[in-house]
N, C-alpha and C positions, 0 to 999 in steps of 0.2 A: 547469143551471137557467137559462131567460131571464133577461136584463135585468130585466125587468117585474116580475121574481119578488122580485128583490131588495132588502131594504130597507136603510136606511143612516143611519147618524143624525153630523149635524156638531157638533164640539164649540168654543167660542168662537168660532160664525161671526157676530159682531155685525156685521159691515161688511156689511151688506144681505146677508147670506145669501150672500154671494160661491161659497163651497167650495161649497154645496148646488146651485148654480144651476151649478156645471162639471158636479155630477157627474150633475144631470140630463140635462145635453148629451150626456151619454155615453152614453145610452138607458135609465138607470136613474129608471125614476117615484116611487119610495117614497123620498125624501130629506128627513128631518126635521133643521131647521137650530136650534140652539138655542144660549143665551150668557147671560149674567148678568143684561142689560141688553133692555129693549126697543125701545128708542128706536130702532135704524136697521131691524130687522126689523118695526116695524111698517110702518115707508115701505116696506119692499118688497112685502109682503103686501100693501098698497095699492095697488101699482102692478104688481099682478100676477107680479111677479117673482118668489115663492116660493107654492105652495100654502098651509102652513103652517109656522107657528115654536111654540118653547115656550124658557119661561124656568128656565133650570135652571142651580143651583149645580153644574161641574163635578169638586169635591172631592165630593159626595153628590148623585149622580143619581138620579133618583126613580123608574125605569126598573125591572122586575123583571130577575133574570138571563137572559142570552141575550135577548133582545129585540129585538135587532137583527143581521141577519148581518154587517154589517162597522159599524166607528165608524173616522171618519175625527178627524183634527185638525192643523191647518195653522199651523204659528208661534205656539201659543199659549197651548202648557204649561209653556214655561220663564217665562211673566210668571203664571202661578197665584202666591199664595202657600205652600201645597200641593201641589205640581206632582203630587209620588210617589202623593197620595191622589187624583188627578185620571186618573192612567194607570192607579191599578188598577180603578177605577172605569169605566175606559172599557174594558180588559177584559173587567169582569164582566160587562157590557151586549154585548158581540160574543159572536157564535156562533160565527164562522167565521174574525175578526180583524181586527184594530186595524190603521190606518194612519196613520203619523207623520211629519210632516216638522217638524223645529226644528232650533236652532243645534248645530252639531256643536263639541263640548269635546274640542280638537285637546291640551289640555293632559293627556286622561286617552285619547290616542290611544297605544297601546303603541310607545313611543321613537320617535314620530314627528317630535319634531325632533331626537335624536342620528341618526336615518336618513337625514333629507334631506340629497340631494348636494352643495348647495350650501354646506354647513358644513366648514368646514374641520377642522385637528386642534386648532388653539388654543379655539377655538367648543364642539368638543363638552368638551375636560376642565375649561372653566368651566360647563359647563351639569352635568356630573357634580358641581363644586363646587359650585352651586346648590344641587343638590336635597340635598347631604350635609348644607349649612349650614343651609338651610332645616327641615330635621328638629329642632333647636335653636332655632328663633326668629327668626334669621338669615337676610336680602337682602345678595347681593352688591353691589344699587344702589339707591340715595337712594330708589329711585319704588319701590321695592317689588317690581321685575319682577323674574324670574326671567330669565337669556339665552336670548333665544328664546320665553319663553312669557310672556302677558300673567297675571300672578299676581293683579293687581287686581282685586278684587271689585266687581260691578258691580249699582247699587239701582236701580230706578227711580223717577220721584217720586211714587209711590202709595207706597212703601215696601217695596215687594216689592220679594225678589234676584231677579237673573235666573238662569236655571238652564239654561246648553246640555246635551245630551246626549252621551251615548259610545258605540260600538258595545257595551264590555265592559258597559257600566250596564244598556242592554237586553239585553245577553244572560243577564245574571242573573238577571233579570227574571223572564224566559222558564224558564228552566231551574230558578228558583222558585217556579213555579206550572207546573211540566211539560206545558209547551208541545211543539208539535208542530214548530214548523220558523219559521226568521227569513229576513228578506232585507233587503240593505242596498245602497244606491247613495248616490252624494254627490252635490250640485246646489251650482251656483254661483251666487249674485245679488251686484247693488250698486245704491246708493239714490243718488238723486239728490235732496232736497228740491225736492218739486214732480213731478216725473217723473210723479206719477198724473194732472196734467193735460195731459200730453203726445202725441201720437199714435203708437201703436209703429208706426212707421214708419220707419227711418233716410234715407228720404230727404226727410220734412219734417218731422222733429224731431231737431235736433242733442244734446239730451240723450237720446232714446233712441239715437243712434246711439253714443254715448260710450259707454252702459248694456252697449251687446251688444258694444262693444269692448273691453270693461274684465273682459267674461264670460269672451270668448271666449281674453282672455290666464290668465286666472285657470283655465279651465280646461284650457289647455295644457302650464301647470307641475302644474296634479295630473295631468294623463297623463306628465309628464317625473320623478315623483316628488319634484318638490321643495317641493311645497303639498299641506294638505289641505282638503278642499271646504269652503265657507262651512255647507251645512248638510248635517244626515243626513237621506234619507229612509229609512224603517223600514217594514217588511210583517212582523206579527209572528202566526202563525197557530197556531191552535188545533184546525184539524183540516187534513187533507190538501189540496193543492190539487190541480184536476182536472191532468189530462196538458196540456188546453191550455192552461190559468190557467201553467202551472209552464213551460211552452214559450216561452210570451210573454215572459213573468218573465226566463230567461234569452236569448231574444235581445235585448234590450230592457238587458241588460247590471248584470242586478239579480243580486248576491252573494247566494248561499242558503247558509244551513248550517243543516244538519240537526243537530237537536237528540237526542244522547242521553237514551234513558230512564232513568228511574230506578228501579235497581234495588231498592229496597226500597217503592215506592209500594202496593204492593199486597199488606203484611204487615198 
């Protein structure tokens, strides 16, 4: 299927339709950007920058099923207060599959900090004593943390928790509504307060030059296994992807695992 063919819909793109307006660059024309809020998506529909927008609550989208072949959403389900009613929601609207990037919950990453190299032996049988005391009520320290893992729960000041993601969370997901196949890669950022008025240039902006310096070591320790990436991106499909879509996928260095069926789906 062309580009042209395919339509897309963005979920909490309030910031001028930002996601919608990349993934037109990409040669896809049918991108409908949409967020809770109208206030910045009207200034861009103003200013030409999006064909159109719609305002939709992303816990209950008003979209009938399949509607769209892919639903995109970019850093913006873990500030839902609903996040879980927000993904399947955006499921139900994809034909063909959802694509996710949010914060990766290195806490629910399987023994991803008794793995990392750089822990010692004393390191890892306090972090076992951790999680044993922790099952009773029990911090081995004042602040609540857990060794190694950030155990504090984090609001923001709307009132909503925030909620990173996990490879295992979406793969339940998936395997709970018998999905067809997932893909997972990790991406690294860092924010600089202010940085979005800066010119990504490192050779005349010394905050963007810190930005790709601060990336590029971040992502050297998750190739040396002793970090894991700031966030997940997620490709979670519902139907087959063609030979080339699945080519790209894996040079491009995107983890696929094929989903088994399930064997009583069709008693």
């Amino acid at each position: 299927m062309d580009n042209e063919e395919v339509n897309w819909l963005t979920i909490g793109d309030g910031r001028l339709g930002l996601d919608s307006i990349r993934i037109r660059s990409l040669g896809f024309n049918e991108v409908l950007a949409t967020d809770i809020s109208p206030h910045l998506l009207d200034i861009a529909k103003s200013k030409g920058l999006i064909k159109d927008f719609k305002i939709e609550n992303a816990e209950k989208l008003t979209f009938e099923d399949e509607s769209f072949d892919y639903v995109f959403c970019k850093e913006s389900l873990h500030h839902f207060p609903q996040p879980y009613k927000a993904l399947y929601e955006s499921l139900r609207c994809a034909r063909k599959g959802l694509i996710l990037i949010e914060p990766n919950d290195v806490q629910q990453t399987d023994n991803a900090f008794f793995n990392r190299r750089d822990v010692n032996f004393r390191g890892k049988v306090l972090w076992f004593a951790g999680v044993f005391f922790r099952k009773f009520g029990y911090s081995l320290s004042k602040t609540g943390r857990n060794v190694g893992q950030n155990l504090i729960p984090t609001w923001e000041a709307s009132g909503n928790f925030m909620y990173p993601f996990s490879k295992r969370e979406l793969l339940k997901v998936a395997y709970g509504l018998n999905l067809y196949s997932i893909y997972f890669k990790g991406l690294n950022d860092h924010y600089i307060e202010g940085c979005e008025f800066e010119p990504a240039n490192v050779h005349e902006s010394s905050v963007f030059a810190e930005i790709v310096s601060v990336v590029k070591e971040k992502d050297f320790k998750v190739q040396e296994g002793k970090a894991e990436p700031d966030l997940l991106m997620t490709i979670i499909l519902k139907v087959a992807p063609d030979e080339l879509l699945a080519q790209k996928l894996k040079e491009n260095g995107w983890q696929r695992i094929e989903l088994e069926s399930n064997p009583y789906a069709d008693l």
